[in-house]
N, C-alpha and C positions, 0 to 999 in steps of 0.2 A: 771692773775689767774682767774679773774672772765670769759674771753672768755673761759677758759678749762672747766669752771663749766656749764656754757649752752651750750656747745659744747661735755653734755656729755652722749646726748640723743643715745644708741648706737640700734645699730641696735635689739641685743635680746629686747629692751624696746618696741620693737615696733612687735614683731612677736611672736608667738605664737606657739612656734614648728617647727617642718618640718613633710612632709609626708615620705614614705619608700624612695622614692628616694633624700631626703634630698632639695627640694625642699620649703622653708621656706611657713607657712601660717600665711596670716597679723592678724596680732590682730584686731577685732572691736572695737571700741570705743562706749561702751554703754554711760558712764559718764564723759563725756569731763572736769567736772570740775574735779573730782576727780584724773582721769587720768594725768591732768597737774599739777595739786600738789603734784604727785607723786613723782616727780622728784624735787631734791635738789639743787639749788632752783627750784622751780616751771616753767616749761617748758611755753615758749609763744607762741604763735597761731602760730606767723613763723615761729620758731624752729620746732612744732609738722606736719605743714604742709610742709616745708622743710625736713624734716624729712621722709614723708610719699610719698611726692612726689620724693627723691632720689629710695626708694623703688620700686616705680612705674615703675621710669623710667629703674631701673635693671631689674621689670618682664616683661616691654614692650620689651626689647632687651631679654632677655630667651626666650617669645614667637617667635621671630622673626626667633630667634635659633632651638625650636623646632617646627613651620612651615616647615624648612628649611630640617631638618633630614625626619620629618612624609613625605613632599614629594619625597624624594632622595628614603623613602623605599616606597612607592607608584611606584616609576618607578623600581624599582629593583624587586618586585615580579613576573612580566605580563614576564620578558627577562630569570630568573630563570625557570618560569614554562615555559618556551617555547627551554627551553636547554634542562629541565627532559624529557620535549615532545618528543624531537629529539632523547634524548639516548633510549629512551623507542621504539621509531621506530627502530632505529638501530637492537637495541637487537632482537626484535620480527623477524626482516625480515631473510628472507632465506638466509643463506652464499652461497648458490652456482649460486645465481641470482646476479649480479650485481645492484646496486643502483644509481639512476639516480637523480641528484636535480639541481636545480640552487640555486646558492646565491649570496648576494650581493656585489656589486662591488663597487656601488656609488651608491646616489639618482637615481633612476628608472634605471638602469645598471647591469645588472644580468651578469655571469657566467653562463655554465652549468658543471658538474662535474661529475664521475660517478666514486662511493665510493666502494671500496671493504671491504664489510662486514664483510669477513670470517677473519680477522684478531681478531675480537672482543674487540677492545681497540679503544679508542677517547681521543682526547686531548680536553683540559679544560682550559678557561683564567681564571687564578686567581687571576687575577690585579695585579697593578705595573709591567707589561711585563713583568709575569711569567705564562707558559703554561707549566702544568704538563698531562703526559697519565695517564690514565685512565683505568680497564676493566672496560665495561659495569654495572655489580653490583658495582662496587667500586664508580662511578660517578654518578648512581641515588642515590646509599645511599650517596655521597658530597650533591648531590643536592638536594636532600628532609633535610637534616637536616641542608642548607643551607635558604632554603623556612621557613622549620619551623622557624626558628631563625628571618628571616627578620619579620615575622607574627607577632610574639611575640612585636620585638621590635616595628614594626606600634603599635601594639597595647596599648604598654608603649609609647611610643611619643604621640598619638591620646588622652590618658586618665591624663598623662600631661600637653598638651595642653591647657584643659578643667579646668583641676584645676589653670595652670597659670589664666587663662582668671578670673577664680572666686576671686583669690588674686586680680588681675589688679582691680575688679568691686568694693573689697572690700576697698583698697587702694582709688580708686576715691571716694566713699561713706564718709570714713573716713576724706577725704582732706575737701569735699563740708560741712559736719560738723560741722569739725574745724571751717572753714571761719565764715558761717552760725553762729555760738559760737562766735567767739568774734568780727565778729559786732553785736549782741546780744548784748555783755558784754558791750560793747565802747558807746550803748546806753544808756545802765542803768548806767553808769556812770556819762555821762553827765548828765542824770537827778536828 
């Protein structure tokens, strides 16, 4: 019974909200004593520190997480704009000219191709090996509010990112604290 009692430091005890995206933000620890007497019984340095450092380690792995996405959309905007690029040539160029291009085949291994325009329609990978046609306007409006969206999301992953990193800083501040607190305490004891 008494392990359920110190074992009952839960995680809201120790955070202080979340941001819009549900993203928890750690609690500071102005007053360590007051803070561990908070708790019924009074929480012990290893518990608050065990505690704070479980925490850490779930925002060291979120970071890791959202690293992982912000560079997936970092590579995903440069191959977007460079599809809209294409359909935007298409569209402009003359149907009654033939269209001449190379593409890729493999690392330095070109094809060459010559595109009949006057069709007006382009296929489009949509991942998971699914390629849908397209007309022309139908695939720059896919692809602009396909761009727009990846933007967006860099931009929520990028500004998440930054707020994980502030929890991680705040979390290790709170741990070094702690410590700092009760060999503190362990001395005025002895004395």
């Amino acid at each position: 019974d008494k392990e359920q009692e110190t074992s009952n430091l839960q995680l809201e005890s120790i955070i202080d909200g979340q941001n819009e995206r549900g993203i928890p933000v750690v609690k500071f620890v102005e007053d360590i004593t007051s803070f561990s007497k908070s708790f019924d019984p009074p929480a012990s340095a290893e518990l608050l520190i065990g505690a704070y450092s479980d925490l850490f380690a779930k925002f060291k792995s979120y970071e890791s997480s959202l690293n992982q996405k912000r560079l997936n959309f970092i590579e995903k905007i440069p191959e977007i704009e460079k599809s809209l690029d294409m359909v935007k040539k298409l569209k402009s160029h003359d149907e009654d000219e033939p269209l001449t291009t190379r593409y890729s085949l493999a690392d330095a291994v070109y094809g060459k191709a010559e595109i009949d325009t006057s069709i007006r329609k382009v296929n489009l990978w949509l991942g998971a090996n699914v390629m849908l046609e397209y007309t022309y306007e139908e695939a720059i409006d896919l692809l602009e509010s396909k761009l727009k969206l990846v933007k967006k999301d860099l931009e929520e992953a990028t500004t998440d990112l930054s707020f994980t990193r502030n929890q991680i800083i705040t979390a290790e501040v709170n741990i070094s604290r702690i410590y700092n607190w009760d060999i503190r305490r362990k001395r005025e004891q002895k004395q």
